[in-house]
Structure formats: C-alpha cells, structure tokens
C-alpha positions in Angstrom: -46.2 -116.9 34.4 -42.9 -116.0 33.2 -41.5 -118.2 30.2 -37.8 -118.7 29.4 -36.7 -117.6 26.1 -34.3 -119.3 24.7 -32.0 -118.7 20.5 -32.1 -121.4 18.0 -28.3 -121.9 16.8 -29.9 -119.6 13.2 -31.6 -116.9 15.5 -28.4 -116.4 17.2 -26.8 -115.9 13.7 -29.1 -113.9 12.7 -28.4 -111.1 15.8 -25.5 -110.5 13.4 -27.3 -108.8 10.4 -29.3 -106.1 11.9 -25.9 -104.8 13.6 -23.6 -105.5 10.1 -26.8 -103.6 8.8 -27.6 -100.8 10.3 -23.2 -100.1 10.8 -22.8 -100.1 7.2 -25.5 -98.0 6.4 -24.4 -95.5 9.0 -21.0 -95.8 7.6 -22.0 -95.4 4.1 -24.3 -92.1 5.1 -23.0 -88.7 5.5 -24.1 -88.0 9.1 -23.2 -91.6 9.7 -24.9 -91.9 13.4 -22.7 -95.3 15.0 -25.1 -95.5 18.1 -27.8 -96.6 15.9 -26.3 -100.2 15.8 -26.0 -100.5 19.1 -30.0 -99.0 19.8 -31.3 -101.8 16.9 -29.8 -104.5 19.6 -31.4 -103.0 22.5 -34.9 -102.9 20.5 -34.4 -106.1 19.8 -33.4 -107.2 23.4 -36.6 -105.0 24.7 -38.9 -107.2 22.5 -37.5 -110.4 22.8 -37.8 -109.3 26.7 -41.8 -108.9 26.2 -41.9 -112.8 25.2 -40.8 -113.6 28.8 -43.6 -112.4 29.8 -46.8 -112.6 27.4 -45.6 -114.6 24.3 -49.5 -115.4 23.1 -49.9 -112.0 22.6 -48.3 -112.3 19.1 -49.9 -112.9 16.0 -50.0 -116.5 14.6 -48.0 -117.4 11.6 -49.9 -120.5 9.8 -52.6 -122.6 11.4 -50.9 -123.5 15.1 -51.3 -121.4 17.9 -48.3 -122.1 18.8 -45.7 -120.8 16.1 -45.7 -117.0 16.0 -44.1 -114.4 15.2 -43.1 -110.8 17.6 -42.8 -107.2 15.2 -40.0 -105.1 17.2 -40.3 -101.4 16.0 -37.1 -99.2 15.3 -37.0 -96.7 13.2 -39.2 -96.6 9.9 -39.8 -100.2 10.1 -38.5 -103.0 12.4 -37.7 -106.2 13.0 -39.6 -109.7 12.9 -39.0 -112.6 15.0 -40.4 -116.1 14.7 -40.6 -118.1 17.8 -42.5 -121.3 19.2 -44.0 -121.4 22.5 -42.8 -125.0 23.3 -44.4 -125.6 26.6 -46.1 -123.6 29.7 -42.6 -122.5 30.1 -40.4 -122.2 27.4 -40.1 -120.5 23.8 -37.8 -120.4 21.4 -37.1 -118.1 18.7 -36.2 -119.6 15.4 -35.5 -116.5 12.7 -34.8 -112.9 13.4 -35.4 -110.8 10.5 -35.4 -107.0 9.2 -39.2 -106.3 8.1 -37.8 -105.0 4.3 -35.4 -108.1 3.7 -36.3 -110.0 1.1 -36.4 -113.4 3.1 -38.6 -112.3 5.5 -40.8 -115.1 6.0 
C-alpha cells in the first residue's frame, strides 16, 4: 500500500531550521563544509520518503497507534519527525525537529 505524505503549514516551516542550522554552523567552522546543508535536506527527503511506504513501522508517541514519530539519521545525531497516519492512505507530518533542540517533543 503506498500512503501519500503530505506537510502541515508548521512542518513545512520547520524544513527551514535544519538548513539555517547546519549553514551557519558550517559558516561559523573553520573547514566550513556548505554541502552539508544541502545533504541534511536530502536525509530528511529520504526518511520522509520511507513513510510512503511503511509509516507503522515508527515508534508510537503517547497512547494512539496512530500519532508517531520517524528518527532520520545524519551525522552524530538526526532529525525527528512527528506525523499522523490519518487514514489507509494518507499521513501527515506535524513537527520536524533536530534530535538536540531543546523543543524536541
């Protein structure tokens, strides 16, 4: 079965800050590497990608089996997204997060 996965308006938003991120860090470094921006959105694209496919794979957040949430690996740590699985064919991601910010569910 192959889902369609769709942004809340805040999850769109939120594509922003891994980019702003990971630029100003590389900026701010010595070696500053620019691709790495660019490769923190394409990890990101290649998770959200898996939902498409197997969405109740991820690990429950809270008592529905519905709400949960994908880790996306990059680097040292990764990303977190929170997503519903709103019917046999849709889901839709509420919150992308960095796994070490503060608000992080």
């Amino acid at each position: 079965m192959k889902y369609t996965v769709e942004f809340s308006q805040a999850a769109a938003e939120d594509l922003d800050q891994p980019f702003d991120f990971a630029l100003q860090r590389e900026l701010d470094s010595a070696t500053g590497e620019l691709e790495i921006p660019e490769r923190a959105l394409r990890a990101i694209k290649n998770g959200i990608a898996f939902l498409a496919s197997s969405p109740f794979a991820c690990r429950k957040v809270g008592s529905s089996s519905f709400i949960r949430e994908l880790i996306i690996p990059f680097g040292h740590t990764g990303y977190v997204a929170l997503f519903e699985i709103v019917d046999s064919r849709t889901v839709i991601i509420g919150a992308i997060r960095h796994q070490l910010d503060d608000d992080c569910y």
